[in-house]
C-alpha positions as CSV (number, residue, x, y, z in Angstrom):
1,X,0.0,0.0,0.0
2,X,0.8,3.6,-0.8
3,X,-0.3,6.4,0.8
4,X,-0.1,10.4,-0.8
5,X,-2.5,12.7,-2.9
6,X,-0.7,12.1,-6.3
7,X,-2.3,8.7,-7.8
8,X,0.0,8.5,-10.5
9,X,3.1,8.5,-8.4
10,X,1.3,6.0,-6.0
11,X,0.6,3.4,-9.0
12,X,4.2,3.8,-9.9
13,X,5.5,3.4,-6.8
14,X,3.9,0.0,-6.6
15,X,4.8,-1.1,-10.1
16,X,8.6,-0.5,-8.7
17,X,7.7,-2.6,-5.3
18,X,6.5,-5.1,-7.4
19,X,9.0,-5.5,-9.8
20,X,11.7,-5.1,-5.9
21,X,9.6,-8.7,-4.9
22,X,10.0,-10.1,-8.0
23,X,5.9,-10.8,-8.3
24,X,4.6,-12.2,-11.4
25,X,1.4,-10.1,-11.3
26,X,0.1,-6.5,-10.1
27,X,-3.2,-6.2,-8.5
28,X,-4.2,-2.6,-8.1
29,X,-7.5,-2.9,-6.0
30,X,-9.1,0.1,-4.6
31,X,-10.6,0.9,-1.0
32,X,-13.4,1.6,-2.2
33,X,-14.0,-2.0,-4.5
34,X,-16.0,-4.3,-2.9
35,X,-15.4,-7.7,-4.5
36,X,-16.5,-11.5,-3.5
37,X,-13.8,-13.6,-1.3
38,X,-12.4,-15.2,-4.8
39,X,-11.8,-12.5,-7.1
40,X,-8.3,-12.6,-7.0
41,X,-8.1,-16.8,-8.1
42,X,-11.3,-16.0,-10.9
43,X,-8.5,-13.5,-12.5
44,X,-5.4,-15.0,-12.0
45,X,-7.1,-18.1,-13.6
46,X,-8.0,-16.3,-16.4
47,X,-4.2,-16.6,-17.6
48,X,-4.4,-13.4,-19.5
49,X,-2.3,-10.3,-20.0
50,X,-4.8,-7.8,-18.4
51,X,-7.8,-8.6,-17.1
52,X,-10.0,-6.7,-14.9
53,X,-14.0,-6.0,-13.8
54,X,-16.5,-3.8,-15.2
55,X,-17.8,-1.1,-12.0
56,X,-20.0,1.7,-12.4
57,X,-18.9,5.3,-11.4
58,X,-19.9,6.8,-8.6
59,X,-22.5,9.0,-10.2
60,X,-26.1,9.3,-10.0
61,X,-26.6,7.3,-13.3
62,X,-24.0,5.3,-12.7
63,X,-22.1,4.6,-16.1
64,X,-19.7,1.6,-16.3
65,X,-16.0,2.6,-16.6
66,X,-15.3,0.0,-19.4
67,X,-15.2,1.7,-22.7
68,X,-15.2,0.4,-26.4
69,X,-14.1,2.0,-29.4
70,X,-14.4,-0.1,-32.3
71,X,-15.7,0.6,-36.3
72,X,-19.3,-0.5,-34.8
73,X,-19.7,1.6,-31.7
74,X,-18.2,3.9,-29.6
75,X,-19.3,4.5,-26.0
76,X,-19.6,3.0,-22.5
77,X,-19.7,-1.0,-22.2
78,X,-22.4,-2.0,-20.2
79,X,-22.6,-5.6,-18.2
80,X,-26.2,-6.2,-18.1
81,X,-27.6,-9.6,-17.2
82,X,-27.5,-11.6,-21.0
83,X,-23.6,-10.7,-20.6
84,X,-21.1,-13.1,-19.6
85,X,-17.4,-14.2,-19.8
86,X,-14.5,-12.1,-20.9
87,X,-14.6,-9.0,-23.2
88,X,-12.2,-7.2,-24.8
89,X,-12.3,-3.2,-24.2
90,X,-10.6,-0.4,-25.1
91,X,-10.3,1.0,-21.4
92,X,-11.7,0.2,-18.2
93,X,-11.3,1.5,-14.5
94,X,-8.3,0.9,-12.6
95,X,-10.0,0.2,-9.4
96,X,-9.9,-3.7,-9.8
97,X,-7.4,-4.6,-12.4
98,X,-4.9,-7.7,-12.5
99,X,-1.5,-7.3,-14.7
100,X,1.2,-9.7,-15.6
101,X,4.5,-7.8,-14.6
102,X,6.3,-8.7,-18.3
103,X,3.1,-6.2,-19.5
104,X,4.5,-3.3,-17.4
105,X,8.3,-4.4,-18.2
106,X,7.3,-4.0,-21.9
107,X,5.9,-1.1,-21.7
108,X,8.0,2.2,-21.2
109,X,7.4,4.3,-18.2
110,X,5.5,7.2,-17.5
111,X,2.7,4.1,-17.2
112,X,0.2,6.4,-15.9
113,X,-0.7,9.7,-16.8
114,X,-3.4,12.4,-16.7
115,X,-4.5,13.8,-20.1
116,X,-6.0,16.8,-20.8
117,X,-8.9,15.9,-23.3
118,X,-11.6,17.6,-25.0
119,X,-12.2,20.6,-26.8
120,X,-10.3,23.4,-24.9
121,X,-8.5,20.6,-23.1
122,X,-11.1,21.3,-20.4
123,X,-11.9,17.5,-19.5
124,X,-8.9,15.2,-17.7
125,X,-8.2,11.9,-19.0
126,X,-7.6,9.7,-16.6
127,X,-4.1,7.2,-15.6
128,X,-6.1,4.3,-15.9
129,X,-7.5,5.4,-19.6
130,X,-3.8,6.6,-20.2
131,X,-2.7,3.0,-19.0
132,X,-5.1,1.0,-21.1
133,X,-4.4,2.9,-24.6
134,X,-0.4,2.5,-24.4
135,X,-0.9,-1.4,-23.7
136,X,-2.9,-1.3,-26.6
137,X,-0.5,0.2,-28.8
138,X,2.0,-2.5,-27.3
139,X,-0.1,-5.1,-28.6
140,X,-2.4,-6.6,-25.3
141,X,-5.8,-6.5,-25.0
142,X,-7.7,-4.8,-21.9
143,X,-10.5,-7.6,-20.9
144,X,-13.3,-7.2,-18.6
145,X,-15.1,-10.3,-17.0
146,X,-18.6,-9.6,-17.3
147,X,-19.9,-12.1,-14.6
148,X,-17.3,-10.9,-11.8
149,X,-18.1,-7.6,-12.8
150,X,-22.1,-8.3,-11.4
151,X,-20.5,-9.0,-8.0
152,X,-18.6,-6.2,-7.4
153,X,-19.9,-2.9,-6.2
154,X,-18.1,0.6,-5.8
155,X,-18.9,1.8,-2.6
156,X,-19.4,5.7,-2.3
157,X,-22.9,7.1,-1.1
158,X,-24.7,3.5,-1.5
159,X,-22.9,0.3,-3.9
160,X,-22.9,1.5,-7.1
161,X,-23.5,-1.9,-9.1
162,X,-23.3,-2.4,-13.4
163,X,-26.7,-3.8,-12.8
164,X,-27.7,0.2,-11.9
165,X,-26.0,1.2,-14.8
166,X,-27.7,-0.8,-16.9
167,X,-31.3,0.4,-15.1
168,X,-30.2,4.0,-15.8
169,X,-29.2,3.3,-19.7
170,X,-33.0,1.5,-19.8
171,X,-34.4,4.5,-18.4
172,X,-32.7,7.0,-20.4
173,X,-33.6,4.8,-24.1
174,X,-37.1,4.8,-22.4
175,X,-37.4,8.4,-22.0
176,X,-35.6,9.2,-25.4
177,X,-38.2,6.5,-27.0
178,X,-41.3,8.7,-25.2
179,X,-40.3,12.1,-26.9
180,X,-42.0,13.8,-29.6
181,X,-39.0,13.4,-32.8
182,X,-40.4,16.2,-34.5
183,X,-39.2,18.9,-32.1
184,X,-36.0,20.4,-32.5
185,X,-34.8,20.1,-29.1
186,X,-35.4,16.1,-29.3
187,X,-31.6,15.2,-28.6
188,X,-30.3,12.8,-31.5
């Protein structure tokens, strides 16, 4: 564990720990996770590069952290209940992510980053986002496992579950569906 403000320097401060004890994998798991008692076996078992779960953010809509940008569709990945196994992502949250150490030796260091994004450069990208794209470019794939992913929960105000994120993506199409399309203010 590593204690400060700066989460950047905190993440790479454990990479070097890691690589100090010679470990085969890095864990980064967040306080505020909440994860069943064999997490940790379901992802080393998994045998893969990266692998981590799907959580929602703590927001009131609560959107999943796992992102996909493919030819097909760009946007948030949701888990909802037809979803299982593994799936490959562009990005995904940090706060519950396995990694092989020979990924992180590959790859060159600053390993996490915050970006500035955006028009104006107004929004910040996050480390975790900044992670996931450079071990793209270095050939690995980010996975999420969809059924782990319905038995976690980020704790904040209440557990923020992908099951509410799915609820709040229903509601939204739901709303969307119920609005007259021939106003101009109907949001495409």
């Amino acid at each position: 564990m590593v204690y400060s403000s700066n989460l950047c320097e905190n993440r790479h401060i454990l990479v070097s720990k890691a690589f100090q004890f010679e470990a085969t994998h890095m864990l980064f798991w967040d306080a505020d996770i909440k994860v069943p008692p064999d997490a940790i076996v379901k992802m080393v078992n998994h045998h893969l590069p990266i692998v981590a779960i799907n959580y929602a953010k703590k927001e009131i809509q609560a959107p999943p952290t796992a992102f996909i940008d493919t030819d097909d569709y760009i946007g948030p990945c949701y888990t909802q209940k037809h979803h299982t196994g593994l799936q490959a992502v562009s990005s995904c949250g940090f706060s519950f992510m396995l990694i092989r150490m020979d990924v992180l030796q590959t790859l060159k260091t600053p390993l996490f980053q915050f970006t500035q994004e955006g028009p104006e450069g107004i929004k910040t990208g996050g480390e975790d986002v900044f992670f996931c794209h450079k071990a793209r470019e270095a050939g690995f794939d980010i996975v999420i496992d969809h059924d782990l992913s319905k038995q976690c929960a980020h704790l904040g105000d209440w557990e923020y579950t992908v099951e509410m994120s799915d609820i709040a993506q229903a509601a939204k199409q739901h709303l969307y569906r119920g609005m007259d399309t021939k106003s101009p203010d109907v949001p495409l």
